[in-house]
N, C-alpha and C positions, 0 to 999 in steps of 0.2 A: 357524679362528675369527678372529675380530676384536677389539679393544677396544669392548667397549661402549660408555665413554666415554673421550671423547679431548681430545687439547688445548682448553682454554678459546677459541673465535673470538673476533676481534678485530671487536665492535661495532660497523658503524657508526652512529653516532648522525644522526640529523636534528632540527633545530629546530622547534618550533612557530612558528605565524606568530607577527608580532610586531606581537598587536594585543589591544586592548582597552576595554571602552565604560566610557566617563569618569564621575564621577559626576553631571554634568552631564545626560547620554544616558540612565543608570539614572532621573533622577526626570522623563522626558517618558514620554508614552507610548507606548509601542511602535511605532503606528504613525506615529508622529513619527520614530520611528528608522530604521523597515525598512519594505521593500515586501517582500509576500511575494508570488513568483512562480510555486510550485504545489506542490502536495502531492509528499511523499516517499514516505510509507509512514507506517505505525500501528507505535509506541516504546508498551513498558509505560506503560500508563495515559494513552497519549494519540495525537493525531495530527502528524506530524513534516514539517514546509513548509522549501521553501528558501524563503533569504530575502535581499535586499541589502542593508547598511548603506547606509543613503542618502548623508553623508557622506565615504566611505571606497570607495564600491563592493563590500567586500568581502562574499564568499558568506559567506551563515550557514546554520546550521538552525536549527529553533525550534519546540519542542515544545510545543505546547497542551495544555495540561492540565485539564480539568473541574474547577472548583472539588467539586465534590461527591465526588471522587472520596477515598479514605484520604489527606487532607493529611498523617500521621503517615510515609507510605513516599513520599509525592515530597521532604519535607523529609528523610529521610535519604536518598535518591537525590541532592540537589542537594547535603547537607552533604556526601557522600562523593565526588561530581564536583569539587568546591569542596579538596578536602586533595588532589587528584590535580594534578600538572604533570610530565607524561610524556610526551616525542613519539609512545607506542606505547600511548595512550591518551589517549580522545577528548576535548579541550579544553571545559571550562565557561567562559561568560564574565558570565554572569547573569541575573537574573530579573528580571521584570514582571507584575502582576496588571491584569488589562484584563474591565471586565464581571464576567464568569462563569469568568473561563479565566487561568491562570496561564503564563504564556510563561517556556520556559526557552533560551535561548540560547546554542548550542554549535559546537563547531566542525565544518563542512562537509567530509564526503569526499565525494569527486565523482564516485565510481566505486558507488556501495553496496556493499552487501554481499556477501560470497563466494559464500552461495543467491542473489544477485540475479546474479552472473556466470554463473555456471553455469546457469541459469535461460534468460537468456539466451539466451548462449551455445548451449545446447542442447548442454551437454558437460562433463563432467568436467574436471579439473584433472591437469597429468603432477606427476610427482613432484619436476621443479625448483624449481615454482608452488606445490606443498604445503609443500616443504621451505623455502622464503624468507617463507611465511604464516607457519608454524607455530613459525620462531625469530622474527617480529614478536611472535607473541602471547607465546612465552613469555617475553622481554623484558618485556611488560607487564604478565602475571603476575607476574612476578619483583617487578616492581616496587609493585604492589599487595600480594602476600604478605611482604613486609620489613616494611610497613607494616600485617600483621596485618589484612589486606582481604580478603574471598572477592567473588570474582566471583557464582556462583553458576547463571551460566547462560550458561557458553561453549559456541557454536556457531556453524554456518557465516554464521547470521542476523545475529551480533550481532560479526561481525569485518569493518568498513569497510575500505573503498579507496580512496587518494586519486588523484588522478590519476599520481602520480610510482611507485604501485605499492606504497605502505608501506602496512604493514597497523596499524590501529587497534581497541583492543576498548571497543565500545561499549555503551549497555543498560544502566547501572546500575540498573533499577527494583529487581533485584531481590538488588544486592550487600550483603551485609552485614561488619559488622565485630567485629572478634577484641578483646574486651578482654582486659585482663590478669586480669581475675575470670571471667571464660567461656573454658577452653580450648577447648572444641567446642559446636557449635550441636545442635541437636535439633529444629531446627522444614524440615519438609520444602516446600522451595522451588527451582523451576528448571522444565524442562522431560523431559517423563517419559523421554522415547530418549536422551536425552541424562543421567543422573541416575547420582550412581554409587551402588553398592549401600547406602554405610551411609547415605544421604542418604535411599533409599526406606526401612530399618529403621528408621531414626529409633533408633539407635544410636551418636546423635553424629557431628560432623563438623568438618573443620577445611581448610585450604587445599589438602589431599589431592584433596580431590573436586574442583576444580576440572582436578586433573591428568587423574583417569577420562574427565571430560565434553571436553579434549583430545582424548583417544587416540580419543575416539567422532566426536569433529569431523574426526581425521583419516581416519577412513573414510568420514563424509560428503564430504568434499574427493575422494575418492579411488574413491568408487565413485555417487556422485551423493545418497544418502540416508543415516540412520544404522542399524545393523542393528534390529530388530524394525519399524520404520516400517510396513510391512506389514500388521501384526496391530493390535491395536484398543492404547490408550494404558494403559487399567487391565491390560491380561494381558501388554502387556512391564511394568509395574510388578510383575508375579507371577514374571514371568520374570529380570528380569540379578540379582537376591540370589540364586536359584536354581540358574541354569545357568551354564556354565563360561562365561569373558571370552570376546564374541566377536573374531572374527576376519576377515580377506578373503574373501571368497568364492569369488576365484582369485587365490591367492597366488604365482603361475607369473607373475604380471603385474608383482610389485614385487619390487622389490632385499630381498636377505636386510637391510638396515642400516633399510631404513623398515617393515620385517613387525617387527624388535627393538625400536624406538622404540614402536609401538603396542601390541607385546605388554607393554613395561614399563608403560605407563600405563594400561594396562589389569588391572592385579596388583590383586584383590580386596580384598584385607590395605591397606590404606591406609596401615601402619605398613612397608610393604614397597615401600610407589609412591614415587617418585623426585621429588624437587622440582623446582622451575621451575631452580632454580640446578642442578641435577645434570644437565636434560637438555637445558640449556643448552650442557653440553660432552660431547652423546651424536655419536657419528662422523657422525650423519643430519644434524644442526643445523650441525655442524660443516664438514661438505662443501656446504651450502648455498651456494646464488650471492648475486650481488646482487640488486637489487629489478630491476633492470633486465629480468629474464625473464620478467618482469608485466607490462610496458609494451605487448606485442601484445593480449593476453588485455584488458587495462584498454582500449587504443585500438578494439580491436573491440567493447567494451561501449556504449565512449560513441557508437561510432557508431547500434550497434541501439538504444542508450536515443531518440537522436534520431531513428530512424525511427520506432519504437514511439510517441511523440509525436506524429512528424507525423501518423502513422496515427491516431491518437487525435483529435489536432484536424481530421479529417479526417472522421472518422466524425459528431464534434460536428456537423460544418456539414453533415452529411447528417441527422442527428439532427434539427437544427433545424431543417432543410427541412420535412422530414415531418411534425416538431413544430409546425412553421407550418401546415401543413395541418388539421393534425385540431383547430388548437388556436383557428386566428384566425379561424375563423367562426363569428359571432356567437350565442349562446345561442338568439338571438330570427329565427332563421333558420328555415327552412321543414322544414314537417312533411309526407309528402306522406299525404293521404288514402285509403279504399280504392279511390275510381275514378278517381286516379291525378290530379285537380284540383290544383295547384299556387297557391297564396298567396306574397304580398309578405312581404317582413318583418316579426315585430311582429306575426307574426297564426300562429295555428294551428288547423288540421282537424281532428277528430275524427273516427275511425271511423264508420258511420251506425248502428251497433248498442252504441256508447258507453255504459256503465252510468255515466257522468257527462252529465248533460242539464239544460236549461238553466240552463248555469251557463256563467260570462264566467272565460275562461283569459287568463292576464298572462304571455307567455313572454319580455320582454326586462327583466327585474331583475337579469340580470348574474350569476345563480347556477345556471344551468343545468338551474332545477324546473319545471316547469308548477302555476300556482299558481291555487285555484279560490276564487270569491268564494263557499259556500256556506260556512255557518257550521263546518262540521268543519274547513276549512282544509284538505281534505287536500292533498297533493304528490302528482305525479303524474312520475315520471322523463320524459325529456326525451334524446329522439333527434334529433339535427341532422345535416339533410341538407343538399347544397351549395344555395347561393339561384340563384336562377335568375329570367329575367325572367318580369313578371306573365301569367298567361295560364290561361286556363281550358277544360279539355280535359275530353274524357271516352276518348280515346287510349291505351289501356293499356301504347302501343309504347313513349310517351315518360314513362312512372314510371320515375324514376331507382333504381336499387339501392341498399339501404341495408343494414343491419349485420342479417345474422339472415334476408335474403332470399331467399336463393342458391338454399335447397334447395326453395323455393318455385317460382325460377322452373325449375329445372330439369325439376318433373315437370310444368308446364303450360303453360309456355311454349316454342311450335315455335322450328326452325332461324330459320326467316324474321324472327321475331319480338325472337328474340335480338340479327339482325346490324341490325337498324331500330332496340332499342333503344342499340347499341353505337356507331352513327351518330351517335346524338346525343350520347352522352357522352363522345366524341372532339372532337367543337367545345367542350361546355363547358369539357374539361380542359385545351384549350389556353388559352382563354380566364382560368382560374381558376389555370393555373402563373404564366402572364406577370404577373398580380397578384400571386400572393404571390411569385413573384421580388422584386418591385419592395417588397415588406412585408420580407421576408427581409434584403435589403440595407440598409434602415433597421434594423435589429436589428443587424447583425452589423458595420455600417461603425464604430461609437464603440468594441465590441470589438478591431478590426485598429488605432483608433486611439490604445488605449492602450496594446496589444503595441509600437509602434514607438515610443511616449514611453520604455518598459520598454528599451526595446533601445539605444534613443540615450543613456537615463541609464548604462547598462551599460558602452559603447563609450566615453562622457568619463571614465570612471574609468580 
């Protein structure tokens, strides 16, 4: 046998940056302060962007917030980020109301989340990587629980990474606080796989539970998801008050000191679960390394996060290719009729069996309706085919194909007929890429030009 717990490790500490927005920067508006460079991901009750201090250079995050959203849970999310100054907890630095949206502004890990690594990655975490997370978090715990603070929703989603490999617990939406008149809570809040039993009874709770939602994080770190993940969200809420604390699935895989560490935090009796200070000096925490055994794990992140981009702004500009296509010809483009007569712009054919007759169609008003001068008004939807020069055929080789065709031409139209009309739609598609190439590059040249503003202000800081 072993000591469960063993000598107290000797911490080491890291500083928070040493930075701050003046009061000066808190009364302009936000976009006076920061550029924001691109979305993050979606924070309780909003959407979370990186961002530059203009000034300073320095990364941010910054949380938008919907004004419409419960003002009463981001003001104590912000009051309770606001009493936090923790390196192992995520830095507030302040807010801004802009329009509709409440900016909150935090501090930047550059690595995301633990799910964002392994996500990634496409792999799980060894047990050096779990063991140097999981004395980051309970540092942080520790240091929220002194201060009569629940977390209330630890998991792999909401423990940041910065680039140096320190782990940070982030996510306040949904932390609450211990007065000295409430020893335990009653109101059921967190996420369901991750929830410890008296949290789903609604039989009180206190900084216990954040210990269970631990022990379940570390078998998300450990085995890729948390146990019931599987099953639907309301039947593991039937299931962990129910059934006994889970466990590994192959426990042939981890050391007997990290299977001890999880089965403690995982002890039902909450009056029996070990606090952040006890398993602080558990022999698992204890044998931990330094952050430095994060640094391949964090370096191979940033590098896929940067391909994942590139891929992204890659697919954009295929996007917008395409999106140039179907998008930039003109409402008031041509219609083709049934014996296949072709019109100019600004004009449209009607079938010759039309149950709309004489009556004057207006198809270039920029809305994409076919619009009739008869007293009902009706609208008439509105299919645009590529324009083409004026000419008037009665050729059925050269009707161009349009949305809803196909299965038309295929029962009546011969081989021969196909490869005459395919002739022709090879001149015009070359003719019709080289233009909206030349469209495309007017769109997207002020885009590359203000990436390279973004980059150079980046590079002087």
């Amino acid at each position: 046998m072993y000591k469960r717990y063993a000598k107290e490790k000797n911490i080491q500490t890291y500083s928070n940056l040493d930075f701050k927005l003046d009061p000066e920067s808190l009364n302009k508006q936000p976009e006076e302060v920061f550029d924001i460079l691109c979305k993050l991901g979606e924070g309780s009750y909003g959407s979370v962007y990186k961002a530059i201090h203009k000034s300073t250079g320095q990364c941010l995050a910054v949380k938008q917030v919907p004004v419409d959203t419960d003002l009463q849970e981001i003001i104590k999310e912000i009051s309770i980020m606001q009493q936090c100054d923790s390196p192992y907890v995520v830095k507030y630095y302040g807010s801004y109301f802009k329009n509709s949206d409440l900016w909150i502004v935090m501090e930047y890990c550059g690595c995301g989340s633990v799910s964002d690594i392994m996500r990634l990655r496409k792999q799980t975490l060894n047990e050096n990587e779990i063991a140097v997370i999981l004395h980051d978090v309970l540092t942080g715990l520790q240091y929220l629980h002194s201060r009569r603070k629940i977390h209330r929703d630890v998991k792999a989603g909401n423990i940041l990474l910065n680039t140096e490999g320190h782990a940070k617990l982030a996510d306040f939406g949904v932390a609450g606080q211990l007065t000295d008149t409430m020893a335990k809570r009653n109101t059921v809040i967190g996420t369901p796989f991750w929830m410890a039993p008296e949290v789903i009874q609604e039989i009180g709770y206190d900084c216990k539970a954040d210990i269970w939602s631990l022990g379940i994080t570390a078998l998300e770190m450990a085995e890729g998801k948390p146990p019931y993940a599987d099953i639907h969200p309301m039947r593991a809420i039937f299931m962990i008050p129910t059934k006994p604390p889970p466990s590994f699935r192959n426990p042939d895989e981890w050391s007997a000191e990290f299977i001890d560490f999880v089965s403690v935090c995982l002890v039902k009796n909450p009056d029996d679960r070990p606090s952040a200070d006890d398993l602080l000096q558990h022999v698992f925490i204890c044998n931990a390394k330094s952050s430095s055994v994060l640094i391949e794990a964090v370096q191979e992140s940033l590098h896929l996060q940067a391909e994942n981009a590139n891929q992204k702004a890659l697919k954009l500009d295929q996007a917008c290719l395409r999106g140039t296509v179907s998008s930039v010809i003109d409402v008031s483009t041509l219609v083709p009729s049934v014996n296949g007569l072709h019109l100019n712009e600004s004009t449209a054919a009607l079938p010759n069996d039309s149950p709309v007759t004489n009556t004057l169609l207006i198809i270039n008003d920029g809305n994409g309706t076919l619009k009739t001068m008869q007293s009902s008004n009706q609208d008439l939807s509105l299919k645009t085919a590529p324009s083409q020069p004026q000419q008037a055929s009665n050729d059925k080789f050269v009707r161009p194909f349009v949305d809803g065709d196909f299965e038309f031409v295929l029962k009546f139209i011969s081989l021969n007929e196909l490869n005459q009309r395919l002739s022709v739609l090879d001149s015009e598609m070359d003719r019709e890429i080289e233009e909206l190439r030349r469209r495309y590059q007017t769109k997207r040249q002020p885009i590359l030009d203000a990436m390279e503003q973004k980059k150079q202000r980046m590079t002087n800081f």
